[in-house]
ChimeraX commands (.cxc) that place a marker at each C-alpha (Angstrom):
marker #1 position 2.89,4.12,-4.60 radius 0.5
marker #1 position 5.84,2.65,-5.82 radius 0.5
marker #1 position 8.60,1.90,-4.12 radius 0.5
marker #1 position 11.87,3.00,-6.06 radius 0.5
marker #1 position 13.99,0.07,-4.01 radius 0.5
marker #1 position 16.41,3.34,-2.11 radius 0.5
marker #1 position 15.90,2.11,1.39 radius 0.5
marker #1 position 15.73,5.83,2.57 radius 0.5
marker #1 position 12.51,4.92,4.29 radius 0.5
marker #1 position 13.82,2.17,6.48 radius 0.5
marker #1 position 17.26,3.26,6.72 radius 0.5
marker #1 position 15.92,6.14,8.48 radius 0.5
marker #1 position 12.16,5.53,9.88 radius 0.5
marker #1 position 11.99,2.08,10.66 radius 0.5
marker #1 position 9.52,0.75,13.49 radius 0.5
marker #1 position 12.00,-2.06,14.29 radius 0.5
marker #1 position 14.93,-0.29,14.43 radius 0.5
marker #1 position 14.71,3.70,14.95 radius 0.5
marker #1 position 16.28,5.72,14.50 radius 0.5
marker #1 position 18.63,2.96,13.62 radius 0.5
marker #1 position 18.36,1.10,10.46 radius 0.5
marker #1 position 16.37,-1.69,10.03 radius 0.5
marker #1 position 18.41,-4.81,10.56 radius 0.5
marker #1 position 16.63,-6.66,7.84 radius 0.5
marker #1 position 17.97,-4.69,4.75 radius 0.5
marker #1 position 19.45,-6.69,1.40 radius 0.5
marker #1 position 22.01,-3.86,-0.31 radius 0.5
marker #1 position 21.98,-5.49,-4.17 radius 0.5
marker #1 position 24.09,-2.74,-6.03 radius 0.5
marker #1 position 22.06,0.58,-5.22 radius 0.5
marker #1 position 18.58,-1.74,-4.73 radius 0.5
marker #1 position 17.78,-2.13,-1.30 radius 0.5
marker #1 position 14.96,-5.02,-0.15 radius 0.5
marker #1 position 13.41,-5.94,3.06 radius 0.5
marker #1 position 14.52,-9.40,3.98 radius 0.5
marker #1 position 11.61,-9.71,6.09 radius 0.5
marker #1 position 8.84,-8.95,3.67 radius 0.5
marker #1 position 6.20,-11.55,4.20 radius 0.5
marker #1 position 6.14,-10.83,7.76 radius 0.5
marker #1 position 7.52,-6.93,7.77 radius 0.5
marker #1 position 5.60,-4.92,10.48 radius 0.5
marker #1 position 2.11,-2.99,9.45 radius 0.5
marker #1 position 3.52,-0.03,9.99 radius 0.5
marker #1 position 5.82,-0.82,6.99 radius 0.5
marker #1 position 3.10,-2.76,5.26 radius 0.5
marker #1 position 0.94,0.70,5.23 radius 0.5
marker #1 position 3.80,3.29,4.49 radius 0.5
marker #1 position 2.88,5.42,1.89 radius 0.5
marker #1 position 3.58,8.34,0.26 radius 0.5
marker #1 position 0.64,10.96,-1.46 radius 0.5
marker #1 position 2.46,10.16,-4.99 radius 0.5
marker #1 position 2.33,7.52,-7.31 radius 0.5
marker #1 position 6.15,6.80,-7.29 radius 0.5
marker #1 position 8.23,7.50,-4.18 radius 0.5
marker #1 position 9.32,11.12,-4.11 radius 0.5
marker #1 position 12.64,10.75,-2.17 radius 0.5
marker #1 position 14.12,7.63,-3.96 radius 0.5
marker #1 position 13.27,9.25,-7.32 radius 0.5
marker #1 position 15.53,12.48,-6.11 radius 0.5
marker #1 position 18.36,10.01,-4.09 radius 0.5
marker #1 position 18.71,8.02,-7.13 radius 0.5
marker #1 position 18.17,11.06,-9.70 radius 0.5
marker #1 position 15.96,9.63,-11.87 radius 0.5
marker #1 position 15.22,12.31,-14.30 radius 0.5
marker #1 position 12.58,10.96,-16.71 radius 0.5
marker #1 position 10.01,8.89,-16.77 radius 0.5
marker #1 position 11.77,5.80,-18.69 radius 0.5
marker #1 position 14.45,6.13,-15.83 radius 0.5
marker #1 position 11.33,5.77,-13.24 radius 0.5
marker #1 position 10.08,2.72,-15.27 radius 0.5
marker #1 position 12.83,0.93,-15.47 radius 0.5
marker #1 position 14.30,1.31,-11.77 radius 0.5
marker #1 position 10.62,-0.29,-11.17 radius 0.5
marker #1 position 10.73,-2.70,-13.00 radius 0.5
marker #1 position 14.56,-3.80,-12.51 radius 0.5
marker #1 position 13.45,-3.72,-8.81 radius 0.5
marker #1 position 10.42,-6.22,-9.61 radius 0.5
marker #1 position 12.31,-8.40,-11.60 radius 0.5
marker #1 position 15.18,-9.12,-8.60 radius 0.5
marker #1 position 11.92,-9.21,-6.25 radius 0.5
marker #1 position 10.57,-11.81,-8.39 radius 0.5
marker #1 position 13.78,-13.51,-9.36 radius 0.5
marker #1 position 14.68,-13.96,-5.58 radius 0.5
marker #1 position 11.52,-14.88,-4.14 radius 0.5
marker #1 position 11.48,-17.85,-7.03 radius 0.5
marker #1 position 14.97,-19.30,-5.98 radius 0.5
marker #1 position 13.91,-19.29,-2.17 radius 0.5
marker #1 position 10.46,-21.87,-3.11 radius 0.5
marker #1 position 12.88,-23.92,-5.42 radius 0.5
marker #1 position 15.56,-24.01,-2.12 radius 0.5
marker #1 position 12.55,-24.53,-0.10 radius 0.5
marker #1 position 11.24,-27.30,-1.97 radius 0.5
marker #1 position 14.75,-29.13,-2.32 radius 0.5
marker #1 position 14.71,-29.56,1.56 radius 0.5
marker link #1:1,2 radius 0.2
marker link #1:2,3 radius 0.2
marker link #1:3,4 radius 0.2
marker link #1:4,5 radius 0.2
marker link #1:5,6 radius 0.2
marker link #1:6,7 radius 0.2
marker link #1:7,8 radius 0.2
marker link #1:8,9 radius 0.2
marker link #1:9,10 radius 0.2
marker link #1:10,11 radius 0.2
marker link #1:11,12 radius 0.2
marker link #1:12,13 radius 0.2
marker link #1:13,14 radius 0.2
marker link #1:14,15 radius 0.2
marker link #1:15,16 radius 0.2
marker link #1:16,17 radius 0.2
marker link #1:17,18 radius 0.2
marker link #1:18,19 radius 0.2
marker link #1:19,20 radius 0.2
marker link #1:20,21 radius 0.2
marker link #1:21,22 radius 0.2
marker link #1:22,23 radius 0.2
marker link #1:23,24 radius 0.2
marker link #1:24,25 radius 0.2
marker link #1:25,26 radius 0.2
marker link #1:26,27 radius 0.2
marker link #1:27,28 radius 0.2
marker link #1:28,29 radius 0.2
marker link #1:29,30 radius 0.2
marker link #1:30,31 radius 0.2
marker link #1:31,32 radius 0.2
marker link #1:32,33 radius 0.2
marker link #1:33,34 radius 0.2
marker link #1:34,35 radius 0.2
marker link #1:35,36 radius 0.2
marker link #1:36,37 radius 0.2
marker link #1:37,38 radius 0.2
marker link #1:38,39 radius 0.2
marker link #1:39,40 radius 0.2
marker link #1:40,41 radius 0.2
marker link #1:41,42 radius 0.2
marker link #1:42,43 radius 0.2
marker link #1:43,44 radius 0.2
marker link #1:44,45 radius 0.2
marker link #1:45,46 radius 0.2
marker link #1:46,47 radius 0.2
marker link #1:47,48 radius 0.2
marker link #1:48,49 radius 0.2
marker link #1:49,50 radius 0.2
marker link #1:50,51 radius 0.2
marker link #1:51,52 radius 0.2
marker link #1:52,53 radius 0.2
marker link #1:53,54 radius 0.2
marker link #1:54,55 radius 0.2
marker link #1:55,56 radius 0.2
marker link #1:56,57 radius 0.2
marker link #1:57,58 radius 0.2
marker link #1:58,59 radius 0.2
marker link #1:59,60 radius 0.2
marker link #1:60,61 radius 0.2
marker link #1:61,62 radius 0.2
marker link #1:62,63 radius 0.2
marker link #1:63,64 radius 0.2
marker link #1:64,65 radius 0.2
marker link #1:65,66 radius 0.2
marker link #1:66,67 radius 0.2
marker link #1:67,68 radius 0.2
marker link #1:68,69 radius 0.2
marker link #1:69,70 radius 0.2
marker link #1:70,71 radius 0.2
marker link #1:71,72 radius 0.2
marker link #1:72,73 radius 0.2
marker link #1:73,74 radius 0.2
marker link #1:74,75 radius 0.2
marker link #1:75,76 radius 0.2
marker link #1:76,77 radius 0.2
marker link #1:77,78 radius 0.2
marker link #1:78,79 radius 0.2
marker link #1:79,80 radius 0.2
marker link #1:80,81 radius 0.2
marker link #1:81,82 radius 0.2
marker link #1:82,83 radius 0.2
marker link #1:83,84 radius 0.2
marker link #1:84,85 radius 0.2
marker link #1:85,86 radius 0.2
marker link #1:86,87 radius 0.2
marker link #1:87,88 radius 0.2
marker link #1:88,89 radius 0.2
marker link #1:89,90 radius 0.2
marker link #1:90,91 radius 0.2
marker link #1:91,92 radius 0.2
marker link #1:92,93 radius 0.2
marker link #1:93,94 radius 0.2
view
């Protein structure tokens, strides 16, 4: 599945936290990431929904069409990516 980025799912079911939300939540404009992704519960690890893209965010965020989907995903990816490159480069600088 993938994850649309809406934080419904851990603003609202998370194992750490419910019925709370999770503590570990990044708010970037409307994306929302786990700050605690590498070592995020398996209960989050396994979440899953029987569709390929997440239902719910695709309705929260009212994604219409499928070039709306795409590029929510990717934009989400990208920031993902973007981050988690800055973080080794800080990492290494220490």
């Amino acid at each position: 599945m993938y994850c649309l980025h809406c934080g419904d799912c851990c603003k609202r079911m998370s194992p750490i936290s419910a019925p709370e939300p999770c503590p570990h939540l990044i708010e970037r404009g409307t994306f929302v990431f786990c700050g605690i992704y590498d070592r995020r519960p398996e209960k989050c690890r396994k979440h899953e929904f029987p569709a390929r893209v997440c239902p719910v965010g695709s309705s929260m965020l009212d994604l219409p069409t499928t070039d709306a989907l795409h590029k929510r995903i990717d934009d989400g990816f990208e920031m993902i990516t973007n981050d988690s490159n800055h973080r080794a480069e800080e990492s290494q600088e220490r």
